[in-house]
TORGUMAR-389554 format. One record per residue: residue number from 0; x, y, z of N, C-alpha, C in turn. Coordinates in steps of 0.001 Angstrom, whole numbers, plus 500000, padded with zeros to 6 digits. Atoms other than C-alpha are relative to their C-alpha. Layout:
# residues N
> num, n.X, n.Y, n.Z, ca.X, ca.Y, ca.Z, c.X, c.Y, c.Z
> NUM, X, Y, Z, X, Y, Z, X, Y, Z
...
END
This chain:
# residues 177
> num, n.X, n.Y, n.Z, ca.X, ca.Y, ca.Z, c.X, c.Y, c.Z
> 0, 500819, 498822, 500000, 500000, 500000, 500000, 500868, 501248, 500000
> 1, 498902, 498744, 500138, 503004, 502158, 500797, 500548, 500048, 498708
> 2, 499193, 500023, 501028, 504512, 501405, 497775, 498824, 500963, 498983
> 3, 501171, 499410, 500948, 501294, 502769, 495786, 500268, 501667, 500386
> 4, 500552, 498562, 499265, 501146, 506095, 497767, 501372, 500244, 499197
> 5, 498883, 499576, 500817, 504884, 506437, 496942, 499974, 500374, 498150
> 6, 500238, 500032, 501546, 503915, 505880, 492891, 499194, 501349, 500010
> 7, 500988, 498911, 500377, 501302, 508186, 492905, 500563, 501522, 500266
> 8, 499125, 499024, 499851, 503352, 510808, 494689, 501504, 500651, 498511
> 9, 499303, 500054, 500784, 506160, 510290, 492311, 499135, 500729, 498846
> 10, 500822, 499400, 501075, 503722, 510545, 489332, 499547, 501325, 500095
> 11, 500781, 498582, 500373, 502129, 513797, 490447, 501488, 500872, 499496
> 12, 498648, 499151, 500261, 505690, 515696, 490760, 500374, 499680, 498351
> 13, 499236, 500420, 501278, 506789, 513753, 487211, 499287, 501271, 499126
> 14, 500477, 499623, 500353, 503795, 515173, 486378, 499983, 502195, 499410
> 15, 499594, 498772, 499589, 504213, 519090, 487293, 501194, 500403, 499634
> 16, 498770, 500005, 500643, 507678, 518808, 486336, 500052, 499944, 498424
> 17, 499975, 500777, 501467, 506932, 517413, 482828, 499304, 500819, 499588
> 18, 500519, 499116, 500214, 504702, 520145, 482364, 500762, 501672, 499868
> 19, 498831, 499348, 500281, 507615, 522153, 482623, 499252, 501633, 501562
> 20, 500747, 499043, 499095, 505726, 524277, 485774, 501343, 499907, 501483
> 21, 498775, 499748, 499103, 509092, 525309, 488403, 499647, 501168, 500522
> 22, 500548, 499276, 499004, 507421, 527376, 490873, 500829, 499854, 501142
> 23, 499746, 499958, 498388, 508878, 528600, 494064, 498839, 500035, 500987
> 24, 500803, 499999, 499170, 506610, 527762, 497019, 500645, 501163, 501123
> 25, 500289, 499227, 499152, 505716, 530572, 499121, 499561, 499713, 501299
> 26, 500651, 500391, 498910, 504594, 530810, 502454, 498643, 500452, 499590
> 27, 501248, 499151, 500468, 500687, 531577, 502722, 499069, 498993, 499182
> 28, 501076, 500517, 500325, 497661, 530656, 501217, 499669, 500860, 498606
> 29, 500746, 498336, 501010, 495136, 532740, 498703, 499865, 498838, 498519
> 30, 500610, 500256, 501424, 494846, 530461, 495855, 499870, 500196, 498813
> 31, 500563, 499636, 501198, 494616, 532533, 493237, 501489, 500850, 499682
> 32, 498755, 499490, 501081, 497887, 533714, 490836, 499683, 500767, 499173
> 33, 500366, 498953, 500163, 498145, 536620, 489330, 500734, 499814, 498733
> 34, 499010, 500148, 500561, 501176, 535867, 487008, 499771, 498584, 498980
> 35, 500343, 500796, 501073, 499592, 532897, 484758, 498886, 500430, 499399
> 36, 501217, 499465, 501149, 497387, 533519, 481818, 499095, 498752, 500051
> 37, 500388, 500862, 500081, 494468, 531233, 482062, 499817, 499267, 498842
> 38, 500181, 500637, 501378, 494665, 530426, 478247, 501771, 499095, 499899
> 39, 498589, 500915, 499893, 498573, 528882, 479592, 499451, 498428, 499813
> 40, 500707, 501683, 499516, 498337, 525169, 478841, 499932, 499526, 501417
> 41, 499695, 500437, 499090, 499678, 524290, 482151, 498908, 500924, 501415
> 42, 500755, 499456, 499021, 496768, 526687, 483906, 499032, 498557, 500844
> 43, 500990, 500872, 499382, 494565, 523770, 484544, 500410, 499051, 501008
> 44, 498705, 500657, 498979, 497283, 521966, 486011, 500082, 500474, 501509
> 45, 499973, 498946, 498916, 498147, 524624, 488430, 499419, 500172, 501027
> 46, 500818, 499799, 499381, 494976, 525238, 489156, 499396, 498920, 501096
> 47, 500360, 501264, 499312, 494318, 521559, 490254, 501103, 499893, 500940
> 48, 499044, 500196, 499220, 497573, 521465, 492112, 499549, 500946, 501166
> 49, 500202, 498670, 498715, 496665, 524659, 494524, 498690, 499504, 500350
> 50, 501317, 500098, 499682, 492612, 523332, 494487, 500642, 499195, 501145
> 51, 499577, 500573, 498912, 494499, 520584, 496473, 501100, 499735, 500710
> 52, 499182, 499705, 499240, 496534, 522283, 498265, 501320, 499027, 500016
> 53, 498884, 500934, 500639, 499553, 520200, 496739, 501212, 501519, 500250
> 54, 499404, 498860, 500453, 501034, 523821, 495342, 499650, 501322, 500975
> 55, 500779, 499436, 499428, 500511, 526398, 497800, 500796, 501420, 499379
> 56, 499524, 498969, 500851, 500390, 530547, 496189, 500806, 500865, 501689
> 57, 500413, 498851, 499685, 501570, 533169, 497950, 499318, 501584, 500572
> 58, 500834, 499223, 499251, 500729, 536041, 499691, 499625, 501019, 498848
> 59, 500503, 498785, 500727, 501353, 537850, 496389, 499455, 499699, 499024
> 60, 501007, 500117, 500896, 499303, 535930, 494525, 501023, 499197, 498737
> 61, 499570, 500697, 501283, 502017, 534709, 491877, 500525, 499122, 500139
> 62, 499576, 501355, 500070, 503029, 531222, 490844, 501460, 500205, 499768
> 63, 498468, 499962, 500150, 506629, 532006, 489689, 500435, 499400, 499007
> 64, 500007, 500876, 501024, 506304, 529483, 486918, 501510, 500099, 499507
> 65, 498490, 500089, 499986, 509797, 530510, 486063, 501096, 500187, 500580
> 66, 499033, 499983, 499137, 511617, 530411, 488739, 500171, 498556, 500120
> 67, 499261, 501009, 500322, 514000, 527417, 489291, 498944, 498796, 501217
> 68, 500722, 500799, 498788, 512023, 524371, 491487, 501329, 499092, 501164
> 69, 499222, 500090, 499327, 513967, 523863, 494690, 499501, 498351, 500489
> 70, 500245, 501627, 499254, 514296, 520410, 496251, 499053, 500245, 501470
> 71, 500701, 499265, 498506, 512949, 522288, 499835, 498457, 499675, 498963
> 72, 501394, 500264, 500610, 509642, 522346, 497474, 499617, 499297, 499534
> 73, 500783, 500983, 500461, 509638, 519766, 495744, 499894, 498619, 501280
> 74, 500297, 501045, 498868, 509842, 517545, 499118, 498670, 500839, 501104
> 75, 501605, 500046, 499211, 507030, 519860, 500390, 498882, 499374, 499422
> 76, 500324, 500234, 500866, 505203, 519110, 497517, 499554, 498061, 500401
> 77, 500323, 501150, 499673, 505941, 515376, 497853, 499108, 498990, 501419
> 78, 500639, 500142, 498528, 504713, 515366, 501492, 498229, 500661, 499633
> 79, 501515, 499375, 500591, 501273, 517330, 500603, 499278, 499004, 499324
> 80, 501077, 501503, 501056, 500379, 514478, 497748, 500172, 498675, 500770
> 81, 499940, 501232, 499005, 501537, 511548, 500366, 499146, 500015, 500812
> 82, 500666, 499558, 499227, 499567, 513268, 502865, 498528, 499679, 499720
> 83, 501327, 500243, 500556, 496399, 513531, 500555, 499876, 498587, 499712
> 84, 500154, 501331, 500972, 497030, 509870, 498743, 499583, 499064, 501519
> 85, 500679, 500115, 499134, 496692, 508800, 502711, 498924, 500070, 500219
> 86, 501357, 499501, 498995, 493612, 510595, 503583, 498882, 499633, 498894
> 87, 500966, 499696, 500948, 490939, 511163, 501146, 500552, 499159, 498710
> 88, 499339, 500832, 501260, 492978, 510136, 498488, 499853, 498717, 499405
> 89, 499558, 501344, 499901, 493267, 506277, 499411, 498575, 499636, 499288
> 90, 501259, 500420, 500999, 489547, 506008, 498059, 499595, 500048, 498769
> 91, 500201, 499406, 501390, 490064, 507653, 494956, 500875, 498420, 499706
> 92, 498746, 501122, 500429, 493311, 504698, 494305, 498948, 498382, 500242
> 93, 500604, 501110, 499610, 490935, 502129, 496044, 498774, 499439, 498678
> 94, 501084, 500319, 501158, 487760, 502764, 493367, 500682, 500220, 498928
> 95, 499460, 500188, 501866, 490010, 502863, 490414, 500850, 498852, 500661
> 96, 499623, 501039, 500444, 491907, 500022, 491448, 498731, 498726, 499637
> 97, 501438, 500762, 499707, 488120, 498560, 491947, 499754, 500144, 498795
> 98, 499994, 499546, 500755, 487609, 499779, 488557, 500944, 498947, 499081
> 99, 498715, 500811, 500782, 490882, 497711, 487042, 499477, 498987, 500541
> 100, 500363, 501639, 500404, 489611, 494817, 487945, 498799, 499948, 499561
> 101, 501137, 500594, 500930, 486060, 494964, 486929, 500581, 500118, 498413
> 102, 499455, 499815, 501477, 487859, 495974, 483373, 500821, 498208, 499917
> 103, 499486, 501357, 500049, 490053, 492901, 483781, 499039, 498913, 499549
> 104, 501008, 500823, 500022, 486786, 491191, 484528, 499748, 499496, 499086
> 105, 500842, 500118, 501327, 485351, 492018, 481366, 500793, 499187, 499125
> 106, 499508, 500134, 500841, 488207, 491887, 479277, 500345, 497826, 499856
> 107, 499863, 501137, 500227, 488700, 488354, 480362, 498582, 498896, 499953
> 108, 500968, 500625, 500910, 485126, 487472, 479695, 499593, 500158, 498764
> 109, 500537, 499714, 500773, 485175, 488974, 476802, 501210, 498868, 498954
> 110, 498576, 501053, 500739, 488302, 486787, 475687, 499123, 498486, 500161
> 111, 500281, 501838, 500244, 486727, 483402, 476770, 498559, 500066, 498888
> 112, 500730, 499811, 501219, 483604, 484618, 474755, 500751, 499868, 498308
> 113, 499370, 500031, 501691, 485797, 485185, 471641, 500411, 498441, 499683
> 114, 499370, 501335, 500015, 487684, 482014, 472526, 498531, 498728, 499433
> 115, 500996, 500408, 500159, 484094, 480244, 472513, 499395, 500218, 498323
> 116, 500398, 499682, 500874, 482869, 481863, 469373, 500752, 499434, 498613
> 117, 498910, 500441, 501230, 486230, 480563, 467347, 499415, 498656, 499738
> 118, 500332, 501468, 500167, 485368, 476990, 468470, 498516, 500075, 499451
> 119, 500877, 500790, 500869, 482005, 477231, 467246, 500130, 501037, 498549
> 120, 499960, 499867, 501522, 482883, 479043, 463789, 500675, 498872, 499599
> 121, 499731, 501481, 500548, 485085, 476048, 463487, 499094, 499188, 499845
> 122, 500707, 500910, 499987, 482716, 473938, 464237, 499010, 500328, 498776
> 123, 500710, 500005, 501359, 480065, 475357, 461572, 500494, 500126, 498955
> 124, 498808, 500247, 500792, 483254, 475333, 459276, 500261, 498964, 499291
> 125, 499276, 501097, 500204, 483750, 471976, 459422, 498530, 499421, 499681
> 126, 500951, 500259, 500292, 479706, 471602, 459293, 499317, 499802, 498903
> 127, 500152, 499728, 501186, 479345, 473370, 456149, 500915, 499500, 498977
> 128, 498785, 500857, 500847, 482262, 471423, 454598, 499183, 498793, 499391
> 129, 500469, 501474, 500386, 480825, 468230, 455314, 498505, 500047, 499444
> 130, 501101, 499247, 500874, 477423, 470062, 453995, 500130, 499783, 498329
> 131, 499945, 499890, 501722, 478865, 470380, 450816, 500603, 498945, 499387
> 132, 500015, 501546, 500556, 480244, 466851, 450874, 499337, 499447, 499600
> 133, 501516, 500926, 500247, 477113, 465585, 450820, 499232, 500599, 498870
> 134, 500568, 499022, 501346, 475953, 467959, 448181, 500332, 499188, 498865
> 135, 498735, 500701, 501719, 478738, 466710, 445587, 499664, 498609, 500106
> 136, 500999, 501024, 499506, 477602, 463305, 446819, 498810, 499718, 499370
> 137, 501356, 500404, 500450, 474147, 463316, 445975, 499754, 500489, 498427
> 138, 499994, 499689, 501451, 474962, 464878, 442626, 500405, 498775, 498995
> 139, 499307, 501408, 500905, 477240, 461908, 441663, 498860, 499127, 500269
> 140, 501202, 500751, 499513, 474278, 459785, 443000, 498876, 500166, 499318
> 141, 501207, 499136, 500522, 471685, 461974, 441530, 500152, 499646, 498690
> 142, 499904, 500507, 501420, 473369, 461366, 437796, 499338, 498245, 499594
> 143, 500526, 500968, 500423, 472965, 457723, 437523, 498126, 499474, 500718
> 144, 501351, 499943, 499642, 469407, 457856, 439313, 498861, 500442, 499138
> 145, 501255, 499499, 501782, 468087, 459868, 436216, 499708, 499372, 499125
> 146, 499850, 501098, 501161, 469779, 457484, 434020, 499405, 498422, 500273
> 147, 500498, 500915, 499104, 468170, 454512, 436225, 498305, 500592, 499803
> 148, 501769, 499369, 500467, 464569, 456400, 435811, 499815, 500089, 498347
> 149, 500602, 500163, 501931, 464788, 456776, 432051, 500515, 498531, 499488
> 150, 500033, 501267, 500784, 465577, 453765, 431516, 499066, 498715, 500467
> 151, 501496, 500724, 499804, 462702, 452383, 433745, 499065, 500371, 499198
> 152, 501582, 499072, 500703, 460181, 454691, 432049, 500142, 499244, 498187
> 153, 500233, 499891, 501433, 461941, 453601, 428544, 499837, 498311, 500147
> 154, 500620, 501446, 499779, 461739, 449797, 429577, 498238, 499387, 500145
> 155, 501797, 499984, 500048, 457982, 450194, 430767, 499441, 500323, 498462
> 156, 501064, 499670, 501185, 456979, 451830, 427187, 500570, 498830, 499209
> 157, 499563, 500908, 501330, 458664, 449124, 425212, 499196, 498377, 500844
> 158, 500255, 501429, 499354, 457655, 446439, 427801, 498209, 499897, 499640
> 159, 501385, 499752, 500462, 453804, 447948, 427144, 499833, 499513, 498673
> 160, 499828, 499752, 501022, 454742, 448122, 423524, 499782, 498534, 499697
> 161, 499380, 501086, 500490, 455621, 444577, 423252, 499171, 499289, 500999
> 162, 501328, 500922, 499595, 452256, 443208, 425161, 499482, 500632, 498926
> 163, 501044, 498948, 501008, 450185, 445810, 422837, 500298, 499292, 498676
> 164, 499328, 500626, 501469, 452457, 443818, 419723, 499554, 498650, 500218
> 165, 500616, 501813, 499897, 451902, 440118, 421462, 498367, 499863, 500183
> 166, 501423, 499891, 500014, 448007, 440967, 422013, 499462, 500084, 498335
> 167, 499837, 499570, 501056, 448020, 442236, 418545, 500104, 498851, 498925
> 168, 500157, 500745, 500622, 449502, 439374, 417188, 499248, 498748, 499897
> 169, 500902, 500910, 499862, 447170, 436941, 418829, 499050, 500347, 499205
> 170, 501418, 499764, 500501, 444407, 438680, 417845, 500144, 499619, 498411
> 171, 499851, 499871, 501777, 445425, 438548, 414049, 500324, 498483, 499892
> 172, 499308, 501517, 500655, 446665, 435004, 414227, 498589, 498975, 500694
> 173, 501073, 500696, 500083, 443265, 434130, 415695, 498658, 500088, 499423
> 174, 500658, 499580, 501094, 441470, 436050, 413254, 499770, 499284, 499043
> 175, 499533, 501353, 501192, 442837, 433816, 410138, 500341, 499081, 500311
> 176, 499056, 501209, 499837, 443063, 430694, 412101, 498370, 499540, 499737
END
């Protein structure tokens, strides 16, 4: 848990630093800087650093933004965000780590879902394969079945044909007998 508070500390300063913001801390309170333009990128910054009392202004109101950042400040600094990441803080770190794992959660139901979904596209893959085996199958099957029907149908008319011829010839051979 200490080790977290330490990170987060670290990070804010990286942060403030990396922003290129080297303020001398004043004694005093007041909040409000006189000496940044609120259209500065780094105003919002600032502003969040002093809301919690991380950065403290001045009696005369200005941030200093270019003045050099002393180690004396930046270990007040580091004490202020340790202080907060303690108090109030520890809930903010607590519901976002609460947060990282329901994401985890997901992400790893959303993986055995995918995982699930592969095995059954395989599976109707291998469905529709053997689908179309059976297709090609019943075609080769299907050919001599036609040729197996026309040649019943042409057997029946000749087999008719050839009573209709032996009736035929009775009749005529008992005609002139």
């Amino acid at each position: 848990m200490r080790g977290r508070f330490l990170a987060i500390a670290a990070l804010a300063v990286l942060l403030v630093t990396g922003l290129g913001v080297v303020p001398v801390m004043a004694d005093g309170g007041g909040g409000v800087f006189v000496d940044v333009d609120p259209s500065h990128p780094a105003f919002g910054s600032i502003r969040a650093l002093v809301d919690r009392g991380i950065v403290v202004i001045g009696a005369s109101g200005e941030f200093q933004g270019s003045q050099p950042l002393l180690r004396y400040d930046a270990a007040q600094w580091l004490y202020r965000t340790l202080e907060r990441a303690q108090g109030a803080g520890s809930g903010d770190v607590d519901a976002l780590a609460g947060r990282v794992s329901t994401v985890e959660n997901r992400v790893s139901t959303v993986s055995n879902n995918v995982g699930r979904l592969e095995t059954d596209l395989k599976s109707l893959r291998d469905t529709v394969g053997a689908l179309q085996r059976d297709v090609g199958n019943l075609r080769d099957v299907a050919s001599p079945a036609e040729n197996l029907s026309q040649r019943v149908q042409t057997n029946f008319v000749l087999g008719v044909t050839a009573v209709v011829l032996g009736v035929a010839a009775l009749g005529v051979a008992i005609f002139f007998s």
